[in-house]
MARTI-908153 format. One line per field, with one value per residue (C-alpha): residue number from 0; x, y, z. Coordinates in nm, 2 decimals, always signed. Layout:
# MARTI-908153
resi = [NUM,...]
X = [X,...]
Y = [Y,...]
Z = [Z,...]
# end
This chain:
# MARTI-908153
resi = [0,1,2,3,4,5,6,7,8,9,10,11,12,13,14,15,16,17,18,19,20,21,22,23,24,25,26,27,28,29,30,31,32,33,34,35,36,37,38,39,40,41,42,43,44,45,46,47,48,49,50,51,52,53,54,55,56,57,58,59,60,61,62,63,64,65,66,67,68,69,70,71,72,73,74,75,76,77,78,79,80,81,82,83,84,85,86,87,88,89,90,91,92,93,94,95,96,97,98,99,100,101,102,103,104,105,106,107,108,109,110,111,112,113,114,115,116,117,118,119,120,121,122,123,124,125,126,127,128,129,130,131,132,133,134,135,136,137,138,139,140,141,142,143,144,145,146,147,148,149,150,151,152,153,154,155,156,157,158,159,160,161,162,163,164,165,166,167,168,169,170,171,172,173,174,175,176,177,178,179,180,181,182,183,184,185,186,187,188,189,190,191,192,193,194,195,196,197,198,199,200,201,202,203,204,205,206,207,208,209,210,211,212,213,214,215,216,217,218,219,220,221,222,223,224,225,226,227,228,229,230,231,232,233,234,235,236,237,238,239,240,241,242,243,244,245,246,247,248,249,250,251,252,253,254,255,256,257,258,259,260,261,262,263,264,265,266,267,268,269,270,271,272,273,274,275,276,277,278,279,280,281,282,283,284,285,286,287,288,289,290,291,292,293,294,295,296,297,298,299,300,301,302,303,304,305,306,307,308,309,310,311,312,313,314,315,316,317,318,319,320,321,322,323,324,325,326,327,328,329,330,331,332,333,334,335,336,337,338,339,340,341,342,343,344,345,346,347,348,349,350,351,352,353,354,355,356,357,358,359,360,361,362,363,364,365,366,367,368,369,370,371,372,373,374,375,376,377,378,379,380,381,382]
X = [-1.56,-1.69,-1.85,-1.88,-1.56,-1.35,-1.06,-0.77,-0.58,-0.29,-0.18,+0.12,-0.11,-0.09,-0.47,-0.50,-0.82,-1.00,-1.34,-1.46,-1.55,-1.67,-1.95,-1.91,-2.18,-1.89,-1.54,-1.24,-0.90,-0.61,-0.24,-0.13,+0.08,+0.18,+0.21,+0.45,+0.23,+0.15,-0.16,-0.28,-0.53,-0.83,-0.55,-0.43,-0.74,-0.86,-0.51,-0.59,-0.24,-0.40,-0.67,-0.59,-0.47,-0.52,-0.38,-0.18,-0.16,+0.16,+0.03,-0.14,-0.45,-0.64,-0.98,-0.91,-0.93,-1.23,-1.28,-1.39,-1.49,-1.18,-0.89,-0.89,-0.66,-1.00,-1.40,-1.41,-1.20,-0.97,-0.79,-0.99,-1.01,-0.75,-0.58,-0.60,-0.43,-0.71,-0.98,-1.13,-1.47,-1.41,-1.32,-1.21,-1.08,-1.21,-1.27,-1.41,-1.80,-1.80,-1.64,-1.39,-1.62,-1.94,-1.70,-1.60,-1.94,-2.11,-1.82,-1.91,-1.54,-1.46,-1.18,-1.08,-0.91,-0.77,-0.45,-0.11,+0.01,+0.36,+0.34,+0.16,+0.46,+0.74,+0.57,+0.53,+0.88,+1.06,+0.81,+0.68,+0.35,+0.13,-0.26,-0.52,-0.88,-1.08,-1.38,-1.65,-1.75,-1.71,-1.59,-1.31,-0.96,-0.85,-1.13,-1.05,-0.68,-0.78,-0.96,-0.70,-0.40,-0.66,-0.64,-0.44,-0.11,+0.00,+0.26,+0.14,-0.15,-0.27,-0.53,-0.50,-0.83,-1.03,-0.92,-0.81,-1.09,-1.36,-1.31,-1.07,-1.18,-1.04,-0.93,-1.07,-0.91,-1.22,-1.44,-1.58,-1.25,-1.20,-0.94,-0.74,-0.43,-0.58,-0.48,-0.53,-0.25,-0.37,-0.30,-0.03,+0.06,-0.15,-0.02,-0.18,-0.17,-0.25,-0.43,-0.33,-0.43,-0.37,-0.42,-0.63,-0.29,-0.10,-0.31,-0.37,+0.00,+0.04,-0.27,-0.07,+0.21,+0.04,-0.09,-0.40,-0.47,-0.63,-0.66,-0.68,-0.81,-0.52,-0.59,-0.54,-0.37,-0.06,-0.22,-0.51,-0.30,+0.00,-0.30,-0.42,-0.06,+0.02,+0.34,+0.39,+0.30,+0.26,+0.22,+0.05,+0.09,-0.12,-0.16,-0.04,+0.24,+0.36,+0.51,+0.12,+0.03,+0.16,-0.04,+0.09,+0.44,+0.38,+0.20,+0.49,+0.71,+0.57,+0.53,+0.84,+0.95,+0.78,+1.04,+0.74,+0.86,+0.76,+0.74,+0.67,+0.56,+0.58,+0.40,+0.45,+0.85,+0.82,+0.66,+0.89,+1.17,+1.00,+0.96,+1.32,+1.39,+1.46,+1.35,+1.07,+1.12,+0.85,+1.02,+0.99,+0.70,+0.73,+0.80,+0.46,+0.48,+0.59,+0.94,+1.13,+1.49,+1.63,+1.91,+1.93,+2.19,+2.26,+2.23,+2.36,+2.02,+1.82,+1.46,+1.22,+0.94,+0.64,+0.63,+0.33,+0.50,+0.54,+0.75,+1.09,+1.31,+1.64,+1.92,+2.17,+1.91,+1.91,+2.03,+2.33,+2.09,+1.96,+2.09,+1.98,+1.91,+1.75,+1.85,+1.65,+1.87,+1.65,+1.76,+1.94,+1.68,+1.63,+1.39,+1.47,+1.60,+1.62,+1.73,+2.10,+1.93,+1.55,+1.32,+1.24,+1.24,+1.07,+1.07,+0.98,+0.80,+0.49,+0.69,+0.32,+0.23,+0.51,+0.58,+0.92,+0.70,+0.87,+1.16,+1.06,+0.78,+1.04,+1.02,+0.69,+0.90,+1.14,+0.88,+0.76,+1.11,+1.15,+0.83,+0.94,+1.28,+1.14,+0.88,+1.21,+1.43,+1.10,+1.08,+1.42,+1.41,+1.11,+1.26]
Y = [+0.31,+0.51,+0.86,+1.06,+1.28,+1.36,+1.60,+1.50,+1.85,+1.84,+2.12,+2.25,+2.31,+2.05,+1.92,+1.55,+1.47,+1.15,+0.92,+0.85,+0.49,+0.39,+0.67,+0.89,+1.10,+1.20,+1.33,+1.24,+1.44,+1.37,+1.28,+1.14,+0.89,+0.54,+0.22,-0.03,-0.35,-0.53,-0.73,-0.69,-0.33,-0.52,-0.54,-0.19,-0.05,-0.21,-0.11,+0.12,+0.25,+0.42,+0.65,+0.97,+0.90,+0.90,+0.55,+0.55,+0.22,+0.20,-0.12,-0.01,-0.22,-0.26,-0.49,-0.71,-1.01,-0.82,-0.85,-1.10,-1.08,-1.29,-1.02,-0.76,-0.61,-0.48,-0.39,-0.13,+0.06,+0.30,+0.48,+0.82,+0.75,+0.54,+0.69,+0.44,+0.41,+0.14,+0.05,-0.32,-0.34,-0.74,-0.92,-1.29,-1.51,-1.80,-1.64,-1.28,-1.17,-0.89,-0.61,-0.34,-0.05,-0.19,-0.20,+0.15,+0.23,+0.03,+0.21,+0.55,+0.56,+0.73,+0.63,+0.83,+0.64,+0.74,+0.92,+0.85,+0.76,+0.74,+1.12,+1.12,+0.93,+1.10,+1.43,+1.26,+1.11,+1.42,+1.73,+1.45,+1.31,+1.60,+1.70,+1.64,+1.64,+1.38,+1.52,+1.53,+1.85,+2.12,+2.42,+2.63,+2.52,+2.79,+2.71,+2.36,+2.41,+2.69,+2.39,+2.14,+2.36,+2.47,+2.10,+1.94,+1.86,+1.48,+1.64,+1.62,+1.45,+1.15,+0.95,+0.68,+0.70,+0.69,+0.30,+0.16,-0.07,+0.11,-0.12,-0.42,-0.77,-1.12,-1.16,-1.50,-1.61,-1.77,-1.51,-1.37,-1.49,-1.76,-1.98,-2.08,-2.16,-2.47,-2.23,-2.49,-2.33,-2.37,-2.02,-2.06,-1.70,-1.37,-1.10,-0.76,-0.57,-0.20,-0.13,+0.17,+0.06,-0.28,-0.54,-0.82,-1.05,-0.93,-1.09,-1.39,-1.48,-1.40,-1.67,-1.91,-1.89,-1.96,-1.65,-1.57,-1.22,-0.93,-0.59,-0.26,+0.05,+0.27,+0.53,+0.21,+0.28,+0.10,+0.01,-0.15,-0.36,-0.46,-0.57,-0.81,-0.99,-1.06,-1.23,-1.00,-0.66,-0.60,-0.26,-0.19,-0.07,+0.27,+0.58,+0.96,+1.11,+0.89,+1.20,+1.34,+0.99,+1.13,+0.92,+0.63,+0.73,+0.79,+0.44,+0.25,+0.40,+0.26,-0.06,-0.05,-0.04,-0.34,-0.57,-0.76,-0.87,-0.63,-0.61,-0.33,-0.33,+0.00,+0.30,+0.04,+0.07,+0.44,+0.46,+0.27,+0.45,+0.79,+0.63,+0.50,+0.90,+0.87,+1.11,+1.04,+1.25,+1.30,+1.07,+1.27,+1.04,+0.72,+0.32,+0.19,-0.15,-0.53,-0.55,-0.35,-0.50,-0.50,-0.63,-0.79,-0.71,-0.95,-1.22,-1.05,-1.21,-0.97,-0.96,-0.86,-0.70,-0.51,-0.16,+0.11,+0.40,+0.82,+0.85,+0.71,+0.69,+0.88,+0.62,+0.85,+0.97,+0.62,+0.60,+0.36,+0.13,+0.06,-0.16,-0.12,-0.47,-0.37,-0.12,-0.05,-0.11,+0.13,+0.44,+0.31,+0.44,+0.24,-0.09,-0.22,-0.19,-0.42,-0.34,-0.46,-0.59,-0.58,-0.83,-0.54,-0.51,-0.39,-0.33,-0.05,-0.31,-0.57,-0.94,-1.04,-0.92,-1.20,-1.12,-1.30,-1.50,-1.58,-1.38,-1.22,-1.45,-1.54,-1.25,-1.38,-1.70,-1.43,-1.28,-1.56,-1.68,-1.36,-1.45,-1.83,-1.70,-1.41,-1.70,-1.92,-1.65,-1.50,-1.83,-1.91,-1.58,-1.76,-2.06]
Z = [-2.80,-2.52,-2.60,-2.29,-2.35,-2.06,-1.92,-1.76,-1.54,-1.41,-1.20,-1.36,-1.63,-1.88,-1.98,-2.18,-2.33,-2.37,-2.31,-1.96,-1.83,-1.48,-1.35,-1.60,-1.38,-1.14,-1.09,-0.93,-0.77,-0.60,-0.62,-1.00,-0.99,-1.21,-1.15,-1.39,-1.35,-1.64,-1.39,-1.12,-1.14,-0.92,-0.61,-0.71,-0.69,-0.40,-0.19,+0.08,+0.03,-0.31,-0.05,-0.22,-0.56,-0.88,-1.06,-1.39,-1.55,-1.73,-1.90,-2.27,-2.23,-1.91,-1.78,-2.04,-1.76,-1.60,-1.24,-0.95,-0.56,-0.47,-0.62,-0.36,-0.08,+0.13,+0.07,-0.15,-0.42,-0.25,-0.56,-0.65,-1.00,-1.30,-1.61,-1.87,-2.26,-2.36,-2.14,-2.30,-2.31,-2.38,-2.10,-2.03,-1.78,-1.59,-1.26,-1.35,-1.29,-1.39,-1.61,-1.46,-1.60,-1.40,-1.10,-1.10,-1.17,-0.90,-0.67,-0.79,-0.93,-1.32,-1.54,-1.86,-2.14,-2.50,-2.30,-2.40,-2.10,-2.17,-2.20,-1.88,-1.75,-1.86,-1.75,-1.42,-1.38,-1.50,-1.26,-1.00,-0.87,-0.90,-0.80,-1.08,-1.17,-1.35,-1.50,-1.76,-1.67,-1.94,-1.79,-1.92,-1.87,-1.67,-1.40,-1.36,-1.29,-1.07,-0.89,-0.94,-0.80,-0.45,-0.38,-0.06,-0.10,+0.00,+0.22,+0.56,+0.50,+0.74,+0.57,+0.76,+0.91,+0.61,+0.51,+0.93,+1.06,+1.26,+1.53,+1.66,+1.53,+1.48,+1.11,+0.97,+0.61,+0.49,+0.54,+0.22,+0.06,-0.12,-0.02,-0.34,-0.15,+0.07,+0.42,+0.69,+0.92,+1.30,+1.52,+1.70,+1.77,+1.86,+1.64,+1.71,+1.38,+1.34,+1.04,+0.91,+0.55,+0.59,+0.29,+0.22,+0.16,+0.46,+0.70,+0.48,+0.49,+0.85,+0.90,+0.69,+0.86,+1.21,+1.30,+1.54,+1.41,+1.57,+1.41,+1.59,+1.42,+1.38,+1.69,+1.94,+2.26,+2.34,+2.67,+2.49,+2.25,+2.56,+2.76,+2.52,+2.58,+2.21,+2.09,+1.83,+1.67,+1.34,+1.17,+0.85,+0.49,+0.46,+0.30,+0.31,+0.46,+0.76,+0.96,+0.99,+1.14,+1.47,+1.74,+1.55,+1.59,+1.99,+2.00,+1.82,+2.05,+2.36,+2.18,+2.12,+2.48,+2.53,+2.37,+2.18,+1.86,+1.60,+1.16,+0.95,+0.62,+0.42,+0.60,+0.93,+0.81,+0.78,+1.15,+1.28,+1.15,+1.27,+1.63,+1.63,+1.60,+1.19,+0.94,+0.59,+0.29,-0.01,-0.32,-0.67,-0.84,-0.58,-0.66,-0.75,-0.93,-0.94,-1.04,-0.83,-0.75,-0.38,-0.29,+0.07,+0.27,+0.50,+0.25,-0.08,-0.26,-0.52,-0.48,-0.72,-0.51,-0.56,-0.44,-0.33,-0.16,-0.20,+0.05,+0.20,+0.49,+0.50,+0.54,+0.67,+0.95,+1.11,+1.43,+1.52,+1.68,+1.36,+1.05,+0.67,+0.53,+0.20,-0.06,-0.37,-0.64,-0.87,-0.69,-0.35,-0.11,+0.21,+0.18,+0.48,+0.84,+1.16,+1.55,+1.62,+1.95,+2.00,+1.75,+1.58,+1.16,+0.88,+0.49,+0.23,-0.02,-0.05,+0.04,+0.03,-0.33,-0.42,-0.76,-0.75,-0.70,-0.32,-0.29,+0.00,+0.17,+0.43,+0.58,+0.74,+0.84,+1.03,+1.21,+1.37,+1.45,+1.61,+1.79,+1.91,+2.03,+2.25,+2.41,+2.46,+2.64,+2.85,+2.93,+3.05,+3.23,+3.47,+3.53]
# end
């Protein structure tokens, strides 16, 4: 049992006490909000998508399987801080080095355990995501909620440049990851991909599939990526509120002049939308977890996806350019849209995360369709 006590404040007021784990020397803040996985906290923690947030893990007992350098979505831990029932002090599996409390440590990151999370949950599904504080400080109540309630709200936040790359650079699978799946695909295609966020798996699936990937930090100029005469685009998953991420709606506009095939995933969906002249609302508590049901459109299938988002596209702002292709059968918000004419289409999910396991992995297949079809008709138009 861990000894260091530990407050959890919320800012509508309520306060949950328990044990800290992790750096017990510091605190955390930000956005609370839960996830429903049962696995899975290493990528969680790791998604860039979680800048700004405070993780609650649903699941009762967490770091049982410990962690390794192989499970991660980018180079460091992203999520402010995690809310855990039962944090396990034993850990075992095959693959891990290390335990989750040394990583949080080594990260500077604190977790409190001994909550009762399903509390936490309901409180959060019935009142919404909400600011919080992590701390081990001991302070009076009333000053910490003071604290907690003078923090930023996630409306109208752009975090994207805390997690985009600091500079553009050829993604390579087998670089410091360890390549479990046997990739041997040989680049056929140069994708451009703005990294708003973007995650580990993303661009290993678009190497698999025959992708030559280069990322651009998120403040890229559509100039700079049109002269590098890539056969597609690709915009990434990301943090914050995706109507702040303005010069990223201006770029994707452009880009979108262009014709070049182009796919969104998640905050890429919600820019897209935005530069298609669609609106993004703030959802109650979000969709964070791996067994979210869409139903596709075009094909009738149900998909069972994984989901990291706070905010949502308004279906009934879409232009008539625009088709939905993917409802969320949880609540009927829009998971996915396409252009009725340009190569142009993106989703509200992870098809990467592949927790069907591969519902949605053809996705990446339709992208580079996309791609080979614009080659053959740019082609026919120069002969």
């Amino acid at each position: 049992m861990n000894t260091t006590k530990a407050v959890l404040a919320l800012e509508n007021g309520l306060i949950f006490t328990g044990y800290a784990f992790g750096d017990t020397s510091v605190e955390c803040s930000g956005e609370l909000v839960f996830n429903t996985a049962m696995s899975g906290y290493q990528e969680v923690l790791t998604d860039p998508s979680y800048k700004g947030q405070v993780v609650t893990f649903t699941y009762p007992h967490i770091g049982n399987y410990g962690v390794n350098p192989h499970d991660v979505e980018s180079a460091a831990i992203q999520a402010e801080g995690i809310v855990v029932h039962e944090y396990s002090k034993t850990y075992s599996n095959w693959r891990a080095t290390g335990s989750l409390s040394d990583y949080l440590k080594d990260a500077g990151k604190i977790g409190i355990e001994g909550i009762d999370t399903r509390q936490l949950v309901r409180v959060l599904r019935s009142e919404g995501a909400m600011r919080c504080i992590i701390t081990t400080s001991t302070e009076s109540h009333d000053e910490l909620l003071n604290r907690v309630r003078t923090l930023p709200s996630m409306n109208g936040l752009d975090l994207c440049p805390l997690v985009t790359t600091k500079e553009k650079h050829t993604y390579h699978y087998n670089e410091g990851h360890e390549n479990l799946l046997g990739i041997t695909a040989n680049p056929t295609f140069k994708i451009a991909a703005l990294d708003f966020g973007i995650k580990n798996n993303i661009l290993r699936r678009l190497v698999n599939v025959g992708c030559d990937v280069t990322v651009y930090p998120a403040t890229t100029s559509y100039t700079e990526i049109l002269e590098s005469e890539p056969d597609g685009i690709f915009l990434s998953n990301g943090p914050g509120d995706p109507a702040a991420v303005t010069y990223a709606i201006e770029t994707t506009k452009h880009l979108i002049d262009s014709s070049i095939p182009m796919f969104g995933i998640c905050l890429g969906h919600q820019i897209l939308a935005l530069a298609f002249g669609a609106n993004t609302y703030k959802l109650k508590f979000g969709h964070r977890g791996a067994n979210h049901p869409v139903k596709n459109l075009l094909t009738e299938k149900i998909e069972i996806t994984s989901q990291n988002h706070g905010f949502a596209v308004d279906i009934d702002s879409l232009p008539e350019f625009l088709e939905p292709t993917h409802i969320n059968l949880n609540d009927n918000t829009l998971s996915g849209f396409r252009h009725k004419e340009k190569p142009v289409f993106c989703v509200q999910y992870h098809p990467e995360a592949a927790p069907g396991p591969h519902d949605s992995d053809y996705l990446f297949n339709d992208f580079v369709k996309n791609i080979i079809a614009a080659k053959a008709l740019q082609k026919e138009q120069l002969a």
